[in-house]
RODO-2510 file (C-alpha; in nm, 4 decimals, decimal comma):
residues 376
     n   res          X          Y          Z
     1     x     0,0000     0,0000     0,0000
     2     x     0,1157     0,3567    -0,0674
     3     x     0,1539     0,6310     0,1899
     4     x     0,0361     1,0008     0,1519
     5     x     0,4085     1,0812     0,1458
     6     x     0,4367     0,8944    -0,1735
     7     x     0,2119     1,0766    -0,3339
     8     x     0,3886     1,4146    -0,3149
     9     x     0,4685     1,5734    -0,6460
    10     x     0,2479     1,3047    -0,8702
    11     x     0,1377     1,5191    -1,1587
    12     x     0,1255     1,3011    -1,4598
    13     x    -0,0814     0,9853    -1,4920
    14     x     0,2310     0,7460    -1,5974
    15     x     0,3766     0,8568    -1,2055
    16     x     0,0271     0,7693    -1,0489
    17     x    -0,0306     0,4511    -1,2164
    18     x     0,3327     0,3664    -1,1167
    19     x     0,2426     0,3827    -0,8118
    20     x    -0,0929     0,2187    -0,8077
    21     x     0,1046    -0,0831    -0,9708
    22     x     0,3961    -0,0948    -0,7439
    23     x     0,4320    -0,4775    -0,5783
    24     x     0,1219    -0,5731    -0,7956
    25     x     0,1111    -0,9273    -0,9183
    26     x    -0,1928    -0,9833    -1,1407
    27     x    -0,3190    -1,3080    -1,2656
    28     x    -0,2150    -1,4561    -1,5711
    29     x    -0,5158    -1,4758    -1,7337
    30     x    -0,7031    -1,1504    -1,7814
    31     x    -1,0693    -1,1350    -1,8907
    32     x    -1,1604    -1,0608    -2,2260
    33     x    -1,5012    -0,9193    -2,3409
    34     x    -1,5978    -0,8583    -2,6833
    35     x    -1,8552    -0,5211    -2,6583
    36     x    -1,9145    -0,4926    -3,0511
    37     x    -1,6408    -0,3398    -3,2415
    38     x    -1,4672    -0,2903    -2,8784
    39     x    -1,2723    -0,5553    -2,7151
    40     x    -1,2095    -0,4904    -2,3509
    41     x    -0,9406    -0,6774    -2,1453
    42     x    -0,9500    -0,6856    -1,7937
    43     x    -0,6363    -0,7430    -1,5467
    44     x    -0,6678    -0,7806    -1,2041
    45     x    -0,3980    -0,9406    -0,8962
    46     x    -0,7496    -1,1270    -0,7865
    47     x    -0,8771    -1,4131    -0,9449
    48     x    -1,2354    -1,4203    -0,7471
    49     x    -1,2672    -1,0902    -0,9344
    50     x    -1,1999    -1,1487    -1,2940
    51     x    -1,4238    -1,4793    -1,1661
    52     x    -1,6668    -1,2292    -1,0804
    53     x    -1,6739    -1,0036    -1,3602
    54     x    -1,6824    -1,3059    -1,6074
    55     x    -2,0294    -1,3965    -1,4382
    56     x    -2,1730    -1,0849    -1,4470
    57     x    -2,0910    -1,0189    -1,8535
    58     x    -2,1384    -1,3792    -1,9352
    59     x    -2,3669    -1,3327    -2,2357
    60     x    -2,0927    -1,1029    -2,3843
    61     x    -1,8637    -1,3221    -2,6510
    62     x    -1,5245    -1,4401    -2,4985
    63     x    -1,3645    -1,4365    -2,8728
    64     x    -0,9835    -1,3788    -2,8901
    65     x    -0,8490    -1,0404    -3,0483
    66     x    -0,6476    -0,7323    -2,9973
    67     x    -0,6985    -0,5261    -2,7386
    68     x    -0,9194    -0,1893    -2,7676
    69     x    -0,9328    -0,1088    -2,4045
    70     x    -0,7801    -0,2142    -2,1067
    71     x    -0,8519    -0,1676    -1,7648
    72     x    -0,6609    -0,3076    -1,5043
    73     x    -0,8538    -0,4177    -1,0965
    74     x    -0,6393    -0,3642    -0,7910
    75     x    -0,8045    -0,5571    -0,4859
    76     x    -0,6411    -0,3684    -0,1886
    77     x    -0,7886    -0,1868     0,1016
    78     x    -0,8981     0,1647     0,0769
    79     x    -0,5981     0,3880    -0,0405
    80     x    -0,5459     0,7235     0,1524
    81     x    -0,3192     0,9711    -0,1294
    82     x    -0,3208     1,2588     0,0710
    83     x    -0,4051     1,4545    -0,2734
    84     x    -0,6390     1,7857    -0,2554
    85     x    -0,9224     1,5807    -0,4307
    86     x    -1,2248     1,8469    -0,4812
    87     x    -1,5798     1,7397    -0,5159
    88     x    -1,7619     1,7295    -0,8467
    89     x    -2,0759     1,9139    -0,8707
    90     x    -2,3624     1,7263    -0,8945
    91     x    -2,7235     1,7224    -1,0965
    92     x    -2,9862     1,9057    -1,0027
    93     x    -3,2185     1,6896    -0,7217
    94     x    -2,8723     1,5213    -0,6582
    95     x    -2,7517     1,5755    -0,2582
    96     x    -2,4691     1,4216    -0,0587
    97     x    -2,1223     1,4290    -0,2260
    98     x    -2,0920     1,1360    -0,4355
    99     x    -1,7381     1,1822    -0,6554
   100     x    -1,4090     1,3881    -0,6286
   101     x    -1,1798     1,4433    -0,8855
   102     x    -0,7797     1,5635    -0,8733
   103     x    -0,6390     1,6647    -1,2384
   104     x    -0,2869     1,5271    -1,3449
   105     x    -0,1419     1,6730    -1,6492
   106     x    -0,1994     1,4060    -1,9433
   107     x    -0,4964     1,1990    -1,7033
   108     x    -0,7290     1,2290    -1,3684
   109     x    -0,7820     1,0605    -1,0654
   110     x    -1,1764     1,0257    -0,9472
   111     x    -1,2375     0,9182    -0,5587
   112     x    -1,5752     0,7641    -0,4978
   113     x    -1,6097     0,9252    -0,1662
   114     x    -1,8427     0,7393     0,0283
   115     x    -1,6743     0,3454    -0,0622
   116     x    -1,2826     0,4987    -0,0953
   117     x    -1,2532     0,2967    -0,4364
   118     x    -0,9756     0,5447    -0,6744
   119     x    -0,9526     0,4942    -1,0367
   120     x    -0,7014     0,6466    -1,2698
   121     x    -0,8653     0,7604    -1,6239
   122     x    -0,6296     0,8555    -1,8677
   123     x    -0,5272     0,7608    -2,2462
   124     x    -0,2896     0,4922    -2,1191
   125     x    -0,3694     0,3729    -1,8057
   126     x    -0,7236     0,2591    -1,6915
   127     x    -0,6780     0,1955    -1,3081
   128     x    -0,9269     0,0340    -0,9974
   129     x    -0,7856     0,0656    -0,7225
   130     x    -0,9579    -0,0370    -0,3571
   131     x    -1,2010    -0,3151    -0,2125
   132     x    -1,3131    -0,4033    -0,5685
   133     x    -1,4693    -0,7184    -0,4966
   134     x    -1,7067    -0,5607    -0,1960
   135     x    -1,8067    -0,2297    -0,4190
   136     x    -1,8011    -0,4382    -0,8055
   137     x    -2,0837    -0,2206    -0,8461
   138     x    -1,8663     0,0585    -0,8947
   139     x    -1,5810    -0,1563    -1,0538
   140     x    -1,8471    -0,2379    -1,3299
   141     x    -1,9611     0,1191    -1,3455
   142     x    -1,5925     0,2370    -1,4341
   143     x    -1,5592    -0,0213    -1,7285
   144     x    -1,8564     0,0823    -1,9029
   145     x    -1,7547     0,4570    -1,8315
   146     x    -1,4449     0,3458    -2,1350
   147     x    -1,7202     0,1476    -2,3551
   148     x    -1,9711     0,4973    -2,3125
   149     x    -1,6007     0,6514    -2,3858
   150     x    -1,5471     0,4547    -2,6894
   151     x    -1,8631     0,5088    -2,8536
   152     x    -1,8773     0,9150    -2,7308
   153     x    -1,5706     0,9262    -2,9521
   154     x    -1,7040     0,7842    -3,2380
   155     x    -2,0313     1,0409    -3,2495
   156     x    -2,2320     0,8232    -2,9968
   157     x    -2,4900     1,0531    -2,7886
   158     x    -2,5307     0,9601    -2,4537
   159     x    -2,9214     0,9316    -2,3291
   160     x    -3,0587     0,9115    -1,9790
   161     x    -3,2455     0,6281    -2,0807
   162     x    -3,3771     0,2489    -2,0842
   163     x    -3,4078     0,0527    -2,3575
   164     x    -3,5640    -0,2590    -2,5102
   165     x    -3,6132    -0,3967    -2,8594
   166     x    -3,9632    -0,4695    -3,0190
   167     x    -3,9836    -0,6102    -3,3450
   168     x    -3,6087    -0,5824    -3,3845
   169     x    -3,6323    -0,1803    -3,3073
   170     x    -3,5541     0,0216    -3,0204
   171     x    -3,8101     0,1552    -2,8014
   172     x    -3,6248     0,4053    -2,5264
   173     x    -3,8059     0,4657    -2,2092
   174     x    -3,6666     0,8287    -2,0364
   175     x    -3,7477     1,0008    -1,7163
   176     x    -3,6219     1,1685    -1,4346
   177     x    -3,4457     0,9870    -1,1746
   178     x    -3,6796     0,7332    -0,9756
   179     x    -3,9839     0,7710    -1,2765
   180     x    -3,9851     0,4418    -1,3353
   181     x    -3,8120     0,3663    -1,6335
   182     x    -3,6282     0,0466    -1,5590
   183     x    -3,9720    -0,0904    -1,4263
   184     x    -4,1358     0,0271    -1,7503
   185     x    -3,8616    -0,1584    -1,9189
   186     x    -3,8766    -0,4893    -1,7197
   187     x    -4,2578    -0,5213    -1,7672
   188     x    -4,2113    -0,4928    -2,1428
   189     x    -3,9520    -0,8009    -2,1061
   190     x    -4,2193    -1,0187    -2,0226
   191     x    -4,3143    -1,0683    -2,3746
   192     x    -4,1250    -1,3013    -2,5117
   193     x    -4,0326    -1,1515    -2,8114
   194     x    -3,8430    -0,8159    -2,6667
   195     x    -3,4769    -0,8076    -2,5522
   196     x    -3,2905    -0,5979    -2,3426
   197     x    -3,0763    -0,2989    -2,5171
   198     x    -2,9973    -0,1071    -2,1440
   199     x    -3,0952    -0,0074    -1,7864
   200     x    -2,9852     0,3703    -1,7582
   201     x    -2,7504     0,4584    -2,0602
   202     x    -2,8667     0,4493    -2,4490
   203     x    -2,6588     0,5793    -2,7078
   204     x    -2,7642     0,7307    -3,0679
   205     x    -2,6773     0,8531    -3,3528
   206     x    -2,7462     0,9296    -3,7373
   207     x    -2,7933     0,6568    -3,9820
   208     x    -2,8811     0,7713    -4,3270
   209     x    -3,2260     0,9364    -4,2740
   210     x    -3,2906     0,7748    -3,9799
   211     x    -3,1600     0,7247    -3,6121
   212     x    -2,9657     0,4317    -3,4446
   213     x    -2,9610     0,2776    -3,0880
   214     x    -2,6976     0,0885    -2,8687
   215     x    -2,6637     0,0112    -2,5164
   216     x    -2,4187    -0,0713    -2,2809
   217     x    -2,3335    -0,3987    -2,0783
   218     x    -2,4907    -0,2668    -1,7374
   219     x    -2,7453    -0,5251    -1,6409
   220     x    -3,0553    -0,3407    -1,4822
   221     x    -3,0305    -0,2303    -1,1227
   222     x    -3,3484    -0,1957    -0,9733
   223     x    -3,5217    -0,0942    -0,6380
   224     x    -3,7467    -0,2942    -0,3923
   225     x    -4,0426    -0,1980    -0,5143
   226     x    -3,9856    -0,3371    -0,8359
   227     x    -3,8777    -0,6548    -0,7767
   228     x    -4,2142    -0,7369    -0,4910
   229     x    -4,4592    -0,6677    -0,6982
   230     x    -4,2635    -0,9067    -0,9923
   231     x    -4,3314    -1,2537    -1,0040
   232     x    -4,0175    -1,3140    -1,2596
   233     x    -3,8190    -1,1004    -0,9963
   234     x    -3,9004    -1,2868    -0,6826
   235     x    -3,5601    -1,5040    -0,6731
   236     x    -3,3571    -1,2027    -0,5963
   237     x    -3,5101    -1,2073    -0,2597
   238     x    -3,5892    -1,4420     0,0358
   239     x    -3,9417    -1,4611     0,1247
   240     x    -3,8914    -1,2994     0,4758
   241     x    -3,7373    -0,9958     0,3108
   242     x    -4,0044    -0,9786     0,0412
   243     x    -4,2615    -0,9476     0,3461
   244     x    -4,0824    -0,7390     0,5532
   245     x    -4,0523    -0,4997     0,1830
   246     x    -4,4354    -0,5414     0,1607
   247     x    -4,5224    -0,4318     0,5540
   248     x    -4,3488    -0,0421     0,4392
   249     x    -4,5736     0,1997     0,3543
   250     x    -4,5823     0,2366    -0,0401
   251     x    -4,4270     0,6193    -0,0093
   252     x    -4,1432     0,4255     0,2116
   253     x    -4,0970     0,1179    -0,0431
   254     x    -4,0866     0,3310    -0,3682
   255     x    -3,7746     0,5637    -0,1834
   256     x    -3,6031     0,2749    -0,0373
   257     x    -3,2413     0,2685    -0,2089
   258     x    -3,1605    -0,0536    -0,1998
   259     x    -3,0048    -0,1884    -0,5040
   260     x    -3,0803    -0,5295    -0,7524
   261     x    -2,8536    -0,6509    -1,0240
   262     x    -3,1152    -0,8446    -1,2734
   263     x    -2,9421    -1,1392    -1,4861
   264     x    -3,1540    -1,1157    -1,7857
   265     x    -3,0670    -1,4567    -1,9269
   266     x    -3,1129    -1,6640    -1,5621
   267     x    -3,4325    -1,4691    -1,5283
   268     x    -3,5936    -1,4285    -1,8385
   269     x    -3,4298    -1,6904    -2,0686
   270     x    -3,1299    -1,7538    -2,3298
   271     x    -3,0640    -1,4658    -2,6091
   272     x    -3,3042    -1,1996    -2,4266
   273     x    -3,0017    -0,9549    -2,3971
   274     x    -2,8868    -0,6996    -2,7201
   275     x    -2,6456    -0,4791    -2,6092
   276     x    -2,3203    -0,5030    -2,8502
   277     x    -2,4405    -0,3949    -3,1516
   278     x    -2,6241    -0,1122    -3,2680
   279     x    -3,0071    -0,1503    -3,3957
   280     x    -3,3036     0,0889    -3,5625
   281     x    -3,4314     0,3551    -3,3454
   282     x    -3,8327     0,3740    -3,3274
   283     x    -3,9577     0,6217    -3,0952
   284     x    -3,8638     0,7422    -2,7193
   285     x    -4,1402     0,6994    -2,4408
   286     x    -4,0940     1,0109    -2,1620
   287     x    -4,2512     0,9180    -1,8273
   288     x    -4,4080     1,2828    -1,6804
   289     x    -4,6407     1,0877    -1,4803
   290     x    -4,7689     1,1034    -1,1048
   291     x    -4,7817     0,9093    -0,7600
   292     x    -5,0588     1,1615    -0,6900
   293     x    -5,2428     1,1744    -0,9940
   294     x    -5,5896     0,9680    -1,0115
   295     x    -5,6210     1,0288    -1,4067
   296     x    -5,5746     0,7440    -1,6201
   297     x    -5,2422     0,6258    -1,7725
   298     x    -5,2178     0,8436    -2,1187
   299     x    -4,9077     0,8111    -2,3956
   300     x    -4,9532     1,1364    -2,6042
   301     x    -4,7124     1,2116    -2,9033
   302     x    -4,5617     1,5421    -2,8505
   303     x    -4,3119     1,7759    -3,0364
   304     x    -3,9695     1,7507    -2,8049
   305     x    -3,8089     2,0897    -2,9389
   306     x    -4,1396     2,2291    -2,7960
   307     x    -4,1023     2,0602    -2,4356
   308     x    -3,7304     2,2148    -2,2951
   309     x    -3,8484     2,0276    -1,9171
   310     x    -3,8530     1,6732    -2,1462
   311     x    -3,5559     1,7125    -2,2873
   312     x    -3,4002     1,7426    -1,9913
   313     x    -3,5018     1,4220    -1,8675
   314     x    -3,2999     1,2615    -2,1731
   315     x    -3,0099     1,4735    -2,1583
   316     x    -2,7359     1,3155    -1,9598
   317     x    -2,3981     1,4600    -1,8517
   318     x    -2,0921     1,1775    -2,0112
   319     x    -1,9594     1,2460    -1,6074
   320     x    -1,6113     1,2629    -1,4924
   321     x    -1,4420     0,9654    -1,6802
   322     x    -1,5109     1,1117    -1,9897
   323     x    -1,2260     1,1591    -2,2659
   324     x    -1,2973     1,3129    -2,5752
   325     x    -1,1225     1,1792    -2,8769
   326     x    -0,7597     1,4274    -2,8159
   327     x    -0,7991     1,2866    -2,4705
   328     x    -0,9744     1,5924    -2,3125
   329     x    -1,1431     1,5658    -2,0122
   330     x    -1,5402     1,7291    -1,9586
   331     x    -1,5443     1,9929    -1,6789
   332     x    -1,8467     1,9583    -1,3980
   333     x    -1,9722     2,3223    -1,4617
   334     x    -1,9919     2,2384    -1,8800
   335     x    -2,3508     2,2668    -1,9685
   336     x    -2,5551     2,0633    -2,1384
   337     x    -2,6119     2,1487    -2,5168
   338     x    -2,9758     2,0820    -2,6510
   339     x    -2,8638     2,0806    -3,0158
   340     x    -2,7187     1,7456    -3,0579
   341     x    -3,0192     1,5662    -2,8793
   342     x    -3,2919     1,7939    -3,0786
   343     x    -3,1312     1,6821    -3,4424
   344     x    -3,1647     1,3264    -3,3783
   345     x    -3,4741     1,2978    -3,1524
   346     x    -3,6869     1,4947    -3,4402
   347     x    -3,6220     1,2324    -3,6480
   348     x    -3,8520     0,9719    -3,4226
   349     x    -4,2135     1,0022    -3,2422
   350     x    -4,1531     1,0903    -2,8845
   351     x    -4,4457     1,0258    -2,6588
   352     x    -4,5082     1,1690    -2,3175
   353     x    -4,6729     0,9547    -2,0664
   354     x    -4,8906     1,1725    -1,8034
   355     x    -5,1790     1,0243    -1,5535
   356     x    -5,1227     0,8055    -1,2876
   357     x    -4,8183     0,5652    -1,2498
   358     x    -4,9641     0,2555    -1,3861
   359     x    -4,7098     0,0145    -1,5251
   360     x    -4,9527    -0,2808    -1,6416
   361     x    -5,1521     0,0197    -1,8259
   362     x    -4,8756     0,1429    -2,0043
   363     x    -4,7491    -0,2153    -2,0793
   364     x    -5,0668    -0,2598    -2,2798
   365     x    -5,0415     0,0874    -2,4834
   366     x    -4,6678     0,0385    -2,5579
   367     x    -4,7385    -0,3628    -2,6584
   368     x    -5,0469    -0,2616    -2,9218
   369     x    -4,8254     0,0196    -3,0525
   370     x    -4,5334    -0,1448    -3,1124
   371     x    -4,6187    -0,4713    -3,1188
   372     x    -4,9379    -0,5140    -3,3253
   373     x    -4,7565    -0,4668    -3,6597
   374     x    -4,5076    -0,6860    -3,7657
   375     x    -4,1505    -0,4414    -3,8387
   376     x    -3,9323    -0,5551    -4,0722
***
């Protein structure tokens, strides 16, 4: 383990990741996953993690090839650096500080504050460092930050949004944090014909006239509520738990943060995940609707370059382990342009969904829209 004295007069990423390495063995085998055009190779000095990390991304192809990424997994105990890490700025309706950031000169270093994990994000080096295998949440998190980098640099737009296919297109389900939209997304897996694209981060872009959709390898991570009231869901639970879940008041269960990893393929069967390669975009669903509302469930086709408080919903900040392609990092004060989302979304219905929250209800309008002609 390094010492806070060590870390005096670090400035470039090559001298932190020297660091991070020094006295590292890693296993001789890494992990490699094959993410579309991206191949991603994983190192780590822990077996039980690469172990780990091959279960969780098991319906990802385990081909051979050259490496387009790598990331290397230090299992250690929390590191203290000493360094003057400062906090980055959150969303709005975000509290609590959540990441800090300290910029070297060709890289940075982001601090998860509340776990202590550290990761090193630069062109070269692609660095875990801390209890990986108790927070692999976060371990996961930071290897799909370099696929979401990947495709960024290759004219990817980054969506706050879910995503499933339907008749072999991509129906996107946005919303502001805690709407519902990887609920909406898990009901619609229960017809057998729809796959899962992504939980919480879709990607498009411009294809000939039209748009197209991709998705990252993030399985969906869902609350409490969702997984009660789910028959398909009810092995990720013991039955006391479930009942003790069910005893809260609803207000309680629907703010409880307590988190779910969903294996699509143990749950709901073989080839029911799509998230490699990119597919036709068909139309975005925005959830606008209410706990307190008593009006029925209503999906109403709107114009988005009309509707700045939608938009928002969809826009998503790339966060602070983005690189752009000359290796530039995104400040935490950078706003949000509108532009880039308003070209492609106009090229697809949007529908807003108002009323009350009713999941089987909107199950049924999305299903006979989407479903009740035959796509190519």
């Amino acid at each position: 383990m390094n010492t806070p004295a060590e870390w005096i007069g670090v400035s470039s990423a090559g001298d932190a990741a020297k660091l991070l390495m020094q006295k590292v063995q890693l296993c001789g085998e890494p992990l490699q996953l094959n993410i579309g055009d991206c191949v991603l190779v994983i190192r780590s000095n822990s077996q039980s993690l690469l172990d780990r990390l091959a279960s969780y991304f098991h319906h990802l192809p385990k081909t051979r090839g050259l490496a387009t990424i790598e990331v290397t997994a230090i299992e250690s105990d929390k590191l203290e650096t000493g360094l003057p890490f400062i906090d980055w700025r959150r969303e709005a309706g975000k509290s609590g500080r959540k990441d800090a950031y300290v910029e070297l000169t060709d890289g940075r270093l982001v601090l998860k504050v509340r776990t202590g994990m550290l990761f090193l994000q630069s062109e070269q080096w692609r660095i875990a460092v801390g209890p990986c295998e108790e927070y692999d949440n976060q371990l996961i998190n930071f290897i799909n930050s370099q696929v979401m980098n990947w495709l960024q640099q290759r004219e990817w737009l980054i969506c706050h949004a879910a995503g499933l296919i339907l008749n072999n297109h991509a129906i996107a389900m946005a919303g502001f944090s805690g709407g519902g939209k990887s609920t909406l997304m898990l009901h619609l897996m229960e017809h057998p014909k729809s796959r899962y694209l992504t939980n919480d981060r879709l990607f498009l872009r411009r294809r000939d006239v039209g748009v197209e959709a991709v998705g990252i390898p993030k399985l969906p991570r869902i609350n409490p509520g969702t997984v009660v009231n789910s028959p398909r869901l009810s092995p990720l639970i013991d039955e006391q738990r479930r009942e003790q879940l069910l005893r809260l008041p609803q207000q309680e269960l629907w703010e409880l943060e307590e988190k779910f990893d969903v294996d699509v393929e143990r749950l709901y069967g073989r080839d029911r995940i799509h998230t490699s390669t990119p597919v036709s975009f068909a139309a975005m669903v925005i959830l606008n609707w209410s706990r307190g509302e008593l009006a029925p469930v209503k999906m109403t086709k709107v114009d988005i370059a009309q509707r700045s408080e939608l938009l928002n919903a969809v826009m998503k900040s790339p966060g602070p382990f983005f690189q752009d392609s000359l290796g530039e990092f995104i400040r935490d004060d950078e706003p949000l342009q509108p532009a880039p989302y308003l070209d492609l979304l106009k090229r697809v219905p949007i529908y807003e969904v108002t009323g009350k929250i009713d999941f089987t209800g909107l199950k049924e309008l999305c299903l006979k829209l989407w479903m009740s002609v035959d796509r190519p």
